[in-house]
N, C-alpha and C positions, 0 to 999 in steps of 0.2 A: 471415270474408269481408272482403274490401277496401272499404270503403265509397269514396263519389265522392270526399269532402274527402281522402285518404289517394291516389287515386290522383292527384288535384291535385297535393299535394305532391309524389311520386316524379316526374313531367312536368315539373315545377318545377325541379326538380333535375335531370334527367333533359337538360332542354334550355339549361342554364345552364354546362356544364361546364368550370375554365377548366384546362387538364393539357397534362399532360406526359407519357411513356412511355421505357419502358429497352428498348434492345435487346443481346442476350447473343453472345457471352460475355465476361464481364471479370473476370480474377481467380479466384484459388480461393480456399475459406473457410480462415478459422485454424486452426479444430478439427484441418485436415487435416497438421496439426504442432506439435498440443498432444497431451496427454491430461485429458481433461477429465470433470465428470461427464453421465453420460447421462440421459436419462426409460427410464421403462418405455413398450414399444412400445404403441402404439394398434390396437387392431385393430378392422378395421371390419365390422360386422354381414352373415351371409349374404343374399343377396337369390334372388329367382325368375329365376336366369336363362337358361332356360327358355322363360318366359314372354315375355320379352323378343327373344328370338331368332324365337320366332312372329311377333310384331310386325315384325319388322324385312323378314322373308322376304314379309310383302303391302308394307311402307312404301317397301323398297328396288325396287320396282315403280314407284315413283311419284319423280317431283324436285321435285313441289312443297311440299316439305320439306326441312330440313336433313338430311343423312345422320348416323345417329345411329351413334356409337361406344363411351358410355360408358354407366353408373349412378351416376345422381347421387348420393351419401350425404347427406343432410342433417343438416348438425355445428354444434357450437359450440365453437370449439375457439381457447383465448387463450393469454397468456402464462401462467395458474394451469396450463394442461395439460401442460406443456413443464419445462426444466430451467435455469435459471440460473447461470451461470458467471461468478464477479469475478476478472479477473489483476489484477496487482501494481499497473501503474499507474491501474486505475479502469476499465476499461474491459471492458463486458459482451458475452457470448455466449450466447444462449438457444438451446435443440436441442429440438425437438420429433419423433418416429419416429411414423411413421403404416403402417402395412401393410393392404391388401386382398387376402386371399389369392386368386392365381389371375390378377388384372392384369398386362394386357398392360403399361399403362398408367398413370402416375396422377396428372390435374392435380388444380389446387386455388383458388377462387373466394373471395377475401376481398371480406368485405362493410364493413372498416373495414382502410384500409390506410395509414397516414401516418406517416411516418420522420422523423427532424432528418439535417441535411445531414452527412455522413461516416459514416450508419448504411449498413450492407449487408446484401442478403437470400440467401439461397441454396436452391436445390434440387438435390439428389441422390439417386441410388438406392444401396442400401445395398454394391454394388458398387465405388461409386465409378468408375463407367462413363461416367455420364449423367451431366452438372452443367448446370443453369439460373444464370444471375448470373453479375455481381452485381445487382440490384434495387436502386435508389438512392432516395436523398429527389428525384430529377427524374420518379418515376413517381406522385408523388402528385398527388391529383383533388382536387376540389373535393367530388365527390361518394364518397370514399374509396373506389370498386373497384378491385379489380384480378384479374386471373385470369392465368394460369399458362401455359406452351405445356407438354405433354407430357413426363414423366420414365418413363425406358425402368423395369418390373419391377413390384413389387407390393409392392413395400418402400421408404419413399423420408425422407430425412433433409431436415428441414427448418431454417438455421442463421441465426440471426441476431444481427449483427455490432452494436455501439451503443457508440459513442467516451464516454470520460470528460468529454470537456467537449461533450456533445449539449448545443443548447439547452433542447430536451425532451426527455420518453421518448417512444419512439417507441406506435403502436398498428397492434395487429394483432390481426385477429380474423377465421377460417374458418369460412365459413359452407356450404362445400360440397367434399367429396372424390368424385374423378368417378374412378369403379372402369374402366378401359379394357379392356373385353372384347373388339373388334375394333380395330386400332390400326394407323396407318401403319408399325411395323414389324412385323406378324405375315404370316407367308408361308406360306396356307394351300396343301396338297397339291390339284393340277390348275386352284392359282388361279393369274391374273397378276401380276407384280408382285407390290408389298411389301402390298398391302390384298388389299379382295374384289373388284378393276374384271375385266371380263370379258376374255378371252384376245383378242376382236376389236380391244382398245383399239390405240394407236397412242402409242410415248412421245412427247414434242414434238420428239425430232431426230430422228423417222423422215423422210423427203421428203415432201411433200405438191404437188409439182408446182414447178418450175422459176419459174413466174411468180408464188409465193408464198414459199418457199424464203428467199428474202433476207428482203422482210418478218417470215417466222416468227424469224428468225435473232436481231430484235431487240424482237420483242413478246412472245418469252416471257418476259422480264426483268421487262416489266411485270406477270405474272400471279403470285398467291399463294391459296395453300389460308388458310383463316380456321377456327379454331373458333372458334361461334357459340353463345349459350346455355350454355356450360361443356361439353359433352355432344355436340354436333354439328359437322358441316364445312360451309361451303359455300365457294364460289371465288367470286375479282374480281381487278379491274384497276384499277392507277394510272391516274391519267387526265390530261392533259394540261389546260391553260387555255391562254387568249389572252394572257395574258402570259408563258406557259412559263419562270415561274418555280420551279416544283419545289415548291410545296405541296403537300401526300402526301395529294390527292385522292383517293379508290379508289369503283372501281363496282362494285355487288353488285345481288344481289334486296332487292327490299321484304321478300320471304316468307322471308327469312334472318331477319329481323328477331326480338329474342325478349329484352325485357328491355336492361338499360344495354350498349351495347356501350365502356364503358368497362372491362370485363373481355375484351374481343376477344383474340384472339391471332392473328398472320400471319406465315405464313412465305413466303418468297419463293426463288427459284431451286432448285426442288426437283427438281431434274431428275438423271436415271443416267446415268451414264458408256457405258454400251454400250446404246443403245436397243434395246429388244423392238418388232417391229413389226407386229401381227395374229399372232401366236407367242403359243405357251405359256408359252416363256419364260423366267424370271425375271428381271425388272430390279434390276437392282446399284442399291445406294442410293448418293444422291449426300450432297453435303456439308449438313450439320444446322444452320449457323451465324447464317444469315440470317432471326431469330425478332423479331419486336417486339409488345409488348402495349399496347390503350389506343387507343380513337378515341371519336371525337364526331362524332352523329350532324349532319349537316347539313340533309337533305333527302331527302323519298322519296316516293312513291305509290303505291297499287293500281292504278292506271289503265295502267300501263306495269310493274309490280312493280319499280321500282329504287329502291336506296337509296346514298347518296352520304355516303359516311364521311368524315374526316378520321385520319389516323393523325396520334399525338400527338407522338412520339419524332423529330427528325431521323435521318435515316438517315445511319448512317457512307458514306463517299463511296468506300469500296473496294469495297459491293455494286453496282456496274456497276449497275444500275435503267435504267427506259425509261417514260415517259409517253407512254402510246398515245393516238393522234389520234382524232378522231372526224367523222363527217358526218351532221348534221342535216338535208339537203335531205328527209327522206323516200322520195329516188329510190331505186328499186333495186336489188341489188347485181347481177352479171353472176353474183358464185359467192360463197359465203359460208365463213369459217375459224372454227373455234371452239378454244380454247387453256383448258384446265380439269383438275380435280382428280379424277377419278370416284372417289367411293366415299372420298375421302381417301388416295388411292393418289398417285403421283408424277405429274409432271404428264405431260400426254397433249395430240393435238390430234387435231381432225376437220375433215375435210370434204366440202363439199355442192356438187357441179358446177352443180348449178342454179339459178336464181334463186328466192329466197324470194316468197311471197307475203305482201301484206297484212291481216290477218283481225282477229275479234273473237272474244271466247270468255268463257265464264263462269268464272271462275277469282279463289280467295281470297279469297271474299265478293262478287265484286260480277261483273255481268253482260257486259259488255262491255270486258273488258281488251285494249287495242290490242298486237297482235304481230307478228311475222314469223314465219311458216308454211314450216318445210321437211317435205316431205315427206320424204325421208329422204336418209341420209347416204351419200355412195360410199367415203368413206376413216374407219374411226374410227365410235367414240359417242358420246355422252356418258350419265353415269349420275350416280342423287343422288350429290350431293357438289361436281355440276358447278354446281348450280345459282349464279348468278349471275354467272356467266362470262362475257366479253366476247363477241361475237359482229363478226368481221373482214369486209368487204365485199373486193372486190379491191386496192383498195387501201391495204389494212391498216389502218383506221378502221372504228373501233367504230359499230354501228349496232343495236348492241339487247346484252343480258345474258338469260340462262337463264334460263327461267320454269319448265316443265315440258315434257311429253313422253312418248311411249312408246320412244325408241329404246333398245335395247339389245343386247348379244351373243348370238349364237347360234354358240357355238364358236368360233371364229377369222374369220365374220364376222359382222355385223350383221344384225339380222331385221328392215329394210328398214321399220319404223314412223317417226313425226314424230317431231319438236321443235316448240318454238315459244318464241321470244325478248321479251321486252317491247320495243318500238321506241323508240329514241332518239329519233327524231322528236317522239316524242308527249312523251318525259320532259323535253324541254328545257321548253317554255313549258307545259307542264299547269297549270293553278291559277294562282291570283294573288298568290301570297304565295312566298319564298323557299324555303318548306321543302315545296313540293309540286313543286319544279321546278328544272332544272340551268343555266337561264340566267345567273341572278344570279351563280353560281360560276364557270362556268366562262368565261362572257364577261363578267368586270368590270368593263369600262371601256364595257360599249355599243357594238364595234366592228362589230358586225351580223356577223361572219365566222360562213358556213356551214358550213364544213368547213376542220378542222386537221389539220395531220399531229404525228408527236409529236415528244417530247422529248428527248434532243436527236436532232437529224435523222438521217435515214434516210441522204439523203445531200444534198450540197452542190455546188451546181451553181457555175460559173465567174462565169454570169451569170443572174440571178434576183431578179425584183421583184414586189412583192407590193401589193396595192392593198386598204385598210381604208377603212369608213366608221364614224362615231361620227354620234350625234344623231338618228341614226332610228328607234332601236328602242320610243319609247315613242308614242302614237299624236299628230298634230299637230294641232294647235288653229287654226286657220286655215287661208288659200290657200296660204300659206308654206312652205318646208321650205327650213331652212337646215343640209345637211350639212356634215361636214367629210371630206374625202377624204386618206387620208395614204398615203403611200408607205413602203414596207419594203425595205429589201436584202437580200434573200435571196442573196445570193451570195458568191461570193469578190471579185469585181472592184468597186472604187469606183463607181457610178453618178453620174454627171452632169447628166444630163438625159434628162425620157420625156415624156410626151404623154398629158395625161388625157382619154379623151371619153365624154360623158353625154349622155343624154337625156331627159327627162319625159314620160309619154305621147304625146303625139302634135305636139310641141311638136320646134323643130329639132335638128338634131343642133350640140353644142359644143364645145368645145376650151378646154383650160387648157394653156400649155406651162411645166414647172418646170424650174428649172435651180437646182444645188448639187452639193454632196459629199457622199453618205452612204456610208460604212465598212460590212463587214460585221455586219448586226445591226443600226444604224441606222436613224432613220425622219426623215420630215420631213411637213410641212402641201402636200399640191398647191394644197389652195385649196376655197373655202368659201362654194358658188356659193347664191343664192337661187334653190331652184324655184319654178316656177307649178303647183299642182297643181288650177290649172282647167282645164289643159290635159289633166290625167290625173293617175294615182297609181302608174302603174309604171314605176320606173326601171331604166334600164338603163347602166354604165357597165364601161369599162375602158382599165388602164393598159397603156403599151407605151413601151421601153426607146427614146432616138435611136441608129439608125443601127447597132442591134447585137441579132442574136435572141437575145430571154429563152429559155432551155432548158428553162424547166417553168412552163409557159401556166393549170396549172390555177388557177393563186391570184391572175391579173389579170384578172378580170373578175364584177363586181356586180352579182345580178338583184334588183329587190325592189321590193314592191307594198308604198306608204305609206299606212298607216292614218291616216285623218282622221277620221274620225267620222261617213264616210259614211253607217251604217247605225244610229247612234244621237245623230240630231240631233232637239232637238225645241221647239217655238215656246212657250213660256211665258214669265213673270216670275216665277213662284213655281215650287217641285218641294215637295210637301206627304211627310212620313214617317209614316207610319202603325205603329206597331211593337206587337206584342205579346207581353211577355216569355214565358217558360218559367217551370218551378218552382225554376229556380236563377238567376235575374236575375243577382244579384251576379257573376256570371259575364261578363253582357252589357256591352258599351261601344261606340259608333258613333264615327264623327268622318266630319265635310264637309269637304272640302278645294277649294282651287283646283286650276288649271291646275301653278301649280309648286309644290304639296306644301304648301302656308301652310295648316292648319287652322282653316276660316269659324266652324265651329259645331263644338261636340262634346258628348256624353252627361254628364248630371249623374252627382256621384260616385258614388250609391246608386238602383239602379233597381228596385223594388219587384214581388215575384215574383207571375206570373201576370197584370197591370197592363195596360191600353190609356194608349200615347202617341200624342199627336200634334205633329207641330213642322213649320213651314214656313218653307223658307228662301230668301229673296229672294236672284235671279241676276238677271248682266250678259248683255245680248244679245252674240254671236258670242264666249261664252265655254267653255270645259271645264270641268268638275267631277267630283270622287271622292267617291263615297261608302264608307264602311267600315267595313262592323260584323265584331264581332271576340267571339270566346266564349276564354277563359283555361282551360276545361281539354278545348276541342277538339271537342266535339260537337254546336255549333250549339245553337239554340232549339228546333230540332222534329227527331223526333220522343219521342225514347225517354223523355226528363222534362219532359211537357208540348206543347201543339200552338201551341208561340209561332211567330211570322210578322211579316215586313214586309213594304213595298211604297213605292217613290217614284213619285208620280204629276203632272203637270201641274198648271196652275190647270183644265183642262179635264178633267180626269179620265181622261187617256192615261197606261199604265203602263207607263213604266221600265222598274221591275225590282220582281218580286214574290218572294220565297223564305222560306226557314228551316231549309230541312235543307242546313248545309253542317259544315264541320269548324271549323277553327282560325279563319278569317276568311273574306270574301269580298267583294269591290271591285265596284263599279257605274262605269263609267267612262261619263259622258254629255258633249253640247254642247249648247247652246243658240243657235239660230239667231240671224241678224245683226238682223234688223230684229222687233223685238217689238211695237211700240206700231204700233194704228193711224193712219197716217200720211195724209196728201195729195203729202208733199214727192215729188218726184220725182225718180229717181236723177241723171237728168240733168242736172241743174237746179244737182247740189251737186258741188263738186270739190273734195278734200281731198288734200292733195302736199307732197313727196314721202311715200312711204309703202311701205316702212319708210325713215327718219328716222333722221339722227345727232342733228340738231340741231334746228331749227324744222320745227313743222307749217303750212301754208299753208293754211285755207280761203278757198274763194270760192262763193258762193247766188247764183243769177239773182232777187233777188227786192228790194224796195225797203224791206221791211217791217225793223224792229227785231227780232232774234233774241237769243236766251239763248242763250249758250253755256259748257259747262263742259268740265271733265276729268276725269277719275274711274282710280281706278288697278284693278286686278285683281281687289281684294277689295271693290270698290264705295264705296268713301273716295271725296271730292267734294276736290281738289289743286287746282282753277283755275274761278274762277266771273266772267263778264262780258257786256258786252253788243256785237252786231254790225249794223251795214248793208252787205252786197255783200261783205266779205273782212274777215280778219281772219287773226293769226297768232300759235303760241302759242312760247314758246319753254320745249324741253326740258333746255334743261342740266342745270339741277340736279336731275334723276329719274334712276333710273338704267336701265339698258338691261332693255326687256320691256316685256309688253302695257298699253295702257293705252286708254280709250274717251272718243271727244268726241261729247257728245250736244247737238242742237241744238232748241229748241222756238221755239215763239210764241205758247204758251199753249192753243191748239188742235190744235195740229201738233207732230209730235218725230220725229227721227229720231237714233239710234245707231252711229256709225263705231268700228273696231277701230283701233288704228296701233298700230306697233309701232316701239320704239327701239332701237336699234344700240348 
């Protein structure tokens, strides 16, 4: 059994990955014009299956699971198993023959895989029909997996190539041969298609309606079937970002999930030449080429079941590919498209005339997984295999991926039960940390953009401008909000000049007018207005072209409600920690941060298991704070090893925030009100200007007495100490831009100012 410290370490590794991946085919092996010597064949153990086929006939009922295809073999199989080969000038070939009678199928899972640069790997079936490779020293990991895509037969040659002047030997070593009993090329009789998907399916170039049709035309590029786990399928989608620079993002299910997917495999454009359409059928196999193995997991949740990969390999630029856009608003769709793999069969599409619903549902541990509810589909199914498949709104952005479901075939058509997709809404911002959530990825730069369309366009209008904001996404620490508003040229024509206008709650309406030259693809700054967000916290803005209509209005204009802190501000000087480790402390570590990330306070190196702490940390009035504790192998302080707990509380004994059961970390974001200390001064009375400040601050007291006054920077540091009657002024040059607080006393009286520098 795995003990905790052992699966430490594989998470360790697991989430450190730094790689690369090969995609096929390049080259044929040497053997295949030598004569060399061979191994004796390997043959691999009978297994139940039988028993397996039972299993499959209640599993394949269900998608909240991978659609399983194979039998795993568990081997150990190196270079001692295999055959070595030296030609003349130095240079070696090792062959290793592995057979599983009766395979469809047969891939193969190394759990040690790393080459010197000019070695080459190969797979074949004994045919010489099927070839994988070449596998290079560009697929090696950090954490040496690697797994295999599918070799057609039941006999398959394994060939490896290794130059005279390698800088090393290379290592290789199989830890799993996966026996393929159902396989995307087996074409059972009264089935569909090249798998077991049901005769209702629908391939992806059937029509699906006129006002999807072009969409579909370019987001099946984006779709690929995955084996998962060595053994299993499930389907995803490339996914675009805000900077639509082609990073081979891809979305799936969380419940895909099953072990390193640095042994992943994905193939893409698997689509037949003569589509079958609710027909018995047969679909023609299309072309086999577009195969790449190897990602790194980035991000994922139970809460929405999505998992957010990375493929490692650059993709060669002649598979045509498509980064599908997505919309996070939560709203809607009018009709929904779904583009997926059923059963590991060729690709297929469905869809749903009606609008999804919003729902909750118990589903892969935990009680309330947020989803999109269709009741059922008018064009098409989906079945396991599909799971984690994009799910298309009308206007072909992604708003949820496969979770489960009951729909399936009833002969040529569907038997009229649900689906239910995890929502994108929910997966963007879930959690507080980057690997629970799709914000940090897919919007980089903080440009608050709701809804993308993908990569490259759909189509390209004459004329079209696009309006981003940056600097609002994280919540604001004062009355302040200083955005920046940038404009995009979406179009074919030069833009010259447009016209930004905003609003702040209930504050007037304004106007920025920019004038330049931006090119297709180009951006520039509108301009980088200071709100009042006394006046409110929902803005509203957008741009519009001089004297010429934009042809595609959906991407000018900004709705967004500015998180201040309104609902977690709270009047102290101190916030006290109370913490009570678990039985794996060594595990635990916290850290207190300001407003911009500077860490005030953090956890000693060693925190003693099962232990009461207490620490209290002195705050600035009208300031923000983070708190952040953090568990290293992911399972919080409570409950399962131990009933550890904390709690941040006031000097008055009002709490914060109280917990202990979370995962990998968890952030407390609080503020602290402007005026702390009991006062007499009166607001009236004190006038402190400008503010915000490039340069000097200007106070002036209605009062005749001698005042103390200082300056203090962020992290509560004392930068400026002196004395006042009636005005005084400080000067900021040498600080540099950000919050800073002038506090003024008399010994019985104090009061606290924010200012801020430019």
């Amino acid at each position: 059994m795995m003990n905790k410290y052992s699966l430490i370490l594989l998470l360790m590794v697991f989430f450190s990955l730094s790689s690369y991946s090969q995609v096929t085919n390049e080259g044929k092996p040497i053997s295949w014009k030598l004569e060399l010597e061979t191994p004796k064949t390997l043959v691999m153990p009978d297994f139940d299956l039988k028993s397996l086929q039972a299993e499959d006939k209640i599993n394949d009922e269900l998608k909240d699971r991978p659609y399983r295809f194979g039998y795993e073999h568990q081997v150990s199989l190196g270079f001692k198993d295999g055959e070595w080969n030296q030609l003349k000038n130095g240079d070696k070939i090792w062959l290793l023959n592995v057979q599983s009678e009766g395979a469809k199928t047969l891939n193969f899972l190394f759990d040690e895989f790393y080459i010197p640069e000019g070695a080459k790997l190969y797979f074949y079936n004994d045919e010489g029909t099927d070839l994988l490779g070449a596998y290079t020293s560009s697929q090696n990991r950090d954490d040496m997996q690697f797994g295999t895509w599918l070799i057609d037969g039941d006999n398959v040659w394994i060939e490896y190539f290794e130059p005279a002047d390698a800088k090393f030997e290379g290592q290789l070593h199989i830890s799993k041969v996966v026996h393929g009993y159902r396989s995307v090329n087996d074409i059972p009789e009264l089935r569909k298609g090249l798998n077991d998907s049901g005769p209702c399916n629908q391939d992806v170039d059937c029509p699906v309606g006129p006002d999807f049709d072009g969409f579909k035309e370019e987001l099946k590029k984006s779709v690929a079937m995955t084996i998962v786990g060595s053994s299993g399928f499930c389907s995803g989608s490339l996914i675009n970002n805000t900077r639509s620079n082609e990073n081979q993002y891809f979305l799936t299910a969380n419940h895909c999930l099953g072990g390193s997917v640095g042994n992943w495999a994905f193939r893409f454009n698997w689509r037949s030449p003569t589509p079958s359409c609710s027909t018995t059928a047969n679909s023609p196999n299309g072309d086999f080429d577009q195969t790449a193995s190897g990602a790194t997991l980035l991000a994922s949740n139970s809460k929405s079941d999505f998992a957010l990969l990375e493929i490692d390999a650059p993709f060669p630029s002649d598979w045509d590919l498509v980064w599908a856009g997505w919309d996070r608003t939560g709203n809607t769709p009018d009709y929904t498209v779904g583009i997926h793999h059923p059963s590991g069969d060729i690709m297929k599409v469905a869809r749903d005339n009606d609008s999804p619903v919003q729902n909750s549902r118990p589903f892969n541990g935990i009680n309330d997984m947020d989803n999109w509810f269709l009741d059922e589909w008018e064009l098409g199914v989906t079945e396991p295999g599909s799971s984690g498949s994009p799910l298309f709104d009308q206007n072909g952005r992604i708003v949820g991926q496969l979770a489960g479901g009951a729909a399936a075939c009833n002969g040529t058509s569907n038997n009229g039960a649900f689906d239910y997709y995890g929502r994108f809404d929910v997966s963007w911002d879930f959690g507080s940390t980057p690997i629970t959530r799709l914000q940090n990825w897919l919007d980089p730069d903080q440009t608050g953009v709701e809804v993308l369309d993908q990569y490259p366009p759909l189509e390209v209008f004459s004329n079209d401008v696009a309006l981003t904001v940056q600097n609002l996404n994280e919540p604001i620490c004062g009355d302040n909000a200083v955005p920046t508003f940038t404009i995009i040229n979406r179009g074919e024509e030069t833009v010259t000049s447009a016209t930004l206008t905003y609003q702040i709650g209930s504050g007037p309406v304004e106007t920025i007018e920019w004038s330049g030259s931006i090119a297709t693809g180009e951006s520039d700054v509108v301009g980088s207005p200071v709100l009042d967000l006394t006046l409110g916290v929902n803005l509203e803005a957008s741009l519009a072209i001089d004297n010429i209509q934009d042809q595609f209005l959906d991407n000018n204009t900004i709705v967004r409600e500015i998180d201040n802190y309104q609902d977690a501000t709270y009047s102290t000087e101190t916030v006290k920690l109370t913490l009570l480790t678990d039985d794996f402390a060594s595990e635990t570590s916290w850290e207190f941060l300001d407003e911009n990330g500077n860490v005030l306070e953090e956890s000693p190196a060693t925190l003693e298991d099962d232990t009461l702490y207490e620490v209290t940390f002195d705050v600035n009035p009208n300031a923000c704070y983070s708190f952040v504790i953090l568990d290293s192998f992911g399972d919080g302080i409570c409950c399962q090893y131990g009933q550890g707990n904390y709690s941040l509380e006031t000097e008055t004994g009002d709490i914060i925030f109280e917990g202990g059961n979370f995962g990998g970390s968890e952030t407390t974001n609080f503020k602290v009100s402007e005026n702390l200390s009991s006062t007499d001064f009166e607001e009236s009375s004190i006038a402190i200007y400008p503010n915000p400040t490039n340069s000097k601050i200007n106070i002036e007291v209605i009062s005749s007495e001698e005042l103390n006054i200082s300056l203090y920077d962020i992290t509560g540091k004392q930068l400026f100490t002196n004395t006042m009657i009636g005005s005084s002024q400080i000067n900021l040059d040498a600080y540099s831009s950000g919050i800073y607080f002038v506090k003024l006393n008399d010994g019985s009286r104090s009061i606290t100012k924010k200012i801020i520098k430019q």
